[in-house]
FIRO-52537 format. One record per residue (C-alpha): residue in three letters; chain; x, y, z. Coordinates in steps of 0.001 Angstrom, whole numbers, m for minus. Example, Ala and Ser with C-alpha at 12.3 -4.5 7.8 and 13.67 -1.06 7.14 Angstrom:
<nodes>
+--------+--------+---------+---------+---------+
: residu : chaine :    east :   north :      up :
+--------+--------+---------+---------+---------+
:    ALA :      A :   12300 :   m4500 :    7800 :
:    SER :      A :   13670 :   m1060 :    7140 :
+--------+--------+---------+---------+---------+
</nodes>
This chain:
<nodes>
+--------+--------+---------+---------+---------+
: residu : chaine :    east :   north :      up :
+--------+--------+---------+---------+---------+
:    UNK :      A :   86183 :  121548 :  130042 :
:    UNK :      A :   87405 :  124399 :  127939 :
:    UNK :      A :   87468 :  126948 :  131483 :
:    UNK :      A :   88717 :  124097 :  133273 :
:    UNK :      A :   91894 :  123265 :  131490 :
:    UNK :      A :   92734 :  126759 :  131281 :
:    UNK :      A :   92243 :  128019 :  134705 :
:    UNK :      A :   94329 :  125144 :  135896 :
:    UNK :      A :   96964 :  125645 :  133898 :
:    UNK :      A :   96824 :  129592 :  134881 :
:    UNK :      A :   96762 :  129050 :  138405 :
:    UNK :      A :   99128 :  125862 :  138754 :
:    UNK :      A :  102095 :  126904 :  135712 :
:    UNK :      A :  104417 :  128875 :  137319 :
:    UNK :      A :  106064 :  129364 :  133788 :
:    UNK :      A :  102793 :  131155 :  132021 :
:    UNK :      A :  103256 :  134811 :  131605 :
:    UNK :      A :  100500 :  137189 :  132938 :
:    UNK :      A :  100770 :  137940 :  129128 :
:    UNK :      A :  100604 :  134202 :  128009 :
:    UNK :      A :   97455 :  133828 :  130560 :
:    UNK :      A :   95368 :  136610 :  129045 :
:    UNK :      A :   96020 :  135119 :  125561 :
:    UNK :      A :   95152 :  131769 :  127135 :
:    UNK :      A :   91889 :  133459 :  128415 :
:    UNK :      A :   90977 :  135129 :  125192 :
:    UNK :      A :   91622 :  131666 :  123308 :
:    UNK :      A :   89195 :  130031 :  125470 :
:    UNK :      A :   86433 :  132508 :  125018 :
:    UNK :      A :   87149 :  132966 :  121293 :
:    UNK :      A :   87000 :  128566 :  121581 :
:    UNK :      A :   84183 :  128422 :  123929 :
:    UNK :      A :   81863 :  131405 :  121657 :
:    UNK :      A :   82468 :  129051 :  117880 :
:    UNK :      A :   81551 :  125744 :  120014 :
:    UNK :      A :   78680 :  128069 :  121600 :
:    UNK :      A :   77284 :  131021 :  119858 :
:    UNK :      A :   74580 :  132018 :  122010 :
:    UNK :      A :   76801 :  131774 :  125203 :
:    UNK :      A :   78209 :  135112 :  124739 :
:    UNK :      A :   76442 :  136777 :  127445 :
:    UNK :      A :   76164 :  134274 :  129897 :
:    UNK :      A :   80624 :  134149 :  129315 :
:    UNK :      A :   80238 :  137301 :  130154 :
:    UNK :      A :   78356 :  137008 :  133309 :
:    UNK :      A :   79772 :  133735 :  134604 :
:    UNK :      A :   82540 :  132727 :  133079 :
:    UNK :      A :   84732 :  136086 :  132375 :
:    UNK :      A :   84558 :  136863 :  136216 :
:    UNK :      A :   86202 :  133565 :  137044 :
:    UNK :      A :   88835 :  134238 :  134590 :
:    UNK :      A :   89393 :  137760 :  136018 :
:    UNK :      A :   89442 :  136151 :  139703 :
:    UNK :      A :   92307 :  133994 :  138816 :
:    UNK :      A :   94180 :  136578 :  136746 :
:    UNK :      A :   93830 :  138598 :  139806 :
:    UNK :      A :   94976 :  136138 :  142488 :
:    UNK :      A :   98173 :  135446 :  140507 :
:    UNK :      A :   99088 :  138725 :  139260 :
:    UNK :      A :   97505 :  140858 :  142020 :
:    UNK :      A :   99475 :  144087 :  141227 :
:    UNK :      A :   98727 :  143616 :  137189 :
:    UNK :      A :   96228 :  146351 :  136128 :
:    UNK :      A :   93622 :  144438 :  133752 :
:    UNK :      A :   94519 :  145934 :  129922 :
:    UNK :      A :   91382 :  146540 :  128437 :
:    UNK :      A :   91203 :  146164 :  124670 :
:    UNK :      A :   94786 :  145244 :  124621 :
:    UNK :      A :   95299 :  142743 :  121652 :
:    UNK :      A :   97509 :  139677 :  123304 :
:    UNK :      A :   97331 :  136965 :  120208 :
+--------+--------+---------+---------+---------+
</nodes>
């Protein structure tokens, strides 16, 4: 539910920053991990691709910032 809410409200809020929607992203995985401990590699594997696919179809020309602190 947690990687549902947020990728619709990346993909459908015009308003949300490419900024905002990375710190959206690492809120849900941060969220997702406490709720989930042992999920950390599968995230990584299944769910931080769909994040980046979405990131990526809104903000094609955005370079993904790695290690960049957003919160």
């Amino acid at each position: 539910m947690i990687v549902e809410l947020t990728m619709n409200l990346i993909s459908s809020d015009m308003t949300v920053s490419n900024r905002e929607a990375r710190c959206l992203v690492n809120c849900a995985r941060k969220a997702i991990l406490e709720l989930h401990p042992g999920f950390a590699e599968r995230y990584e594997r299944i769910v931080g691709p769909h994040f980046d696919r979405v990131l990526h179809e809104r903000w094609p020309f955005e370079e993904p910032r790695a290690n960049e602190l957003v919160n």
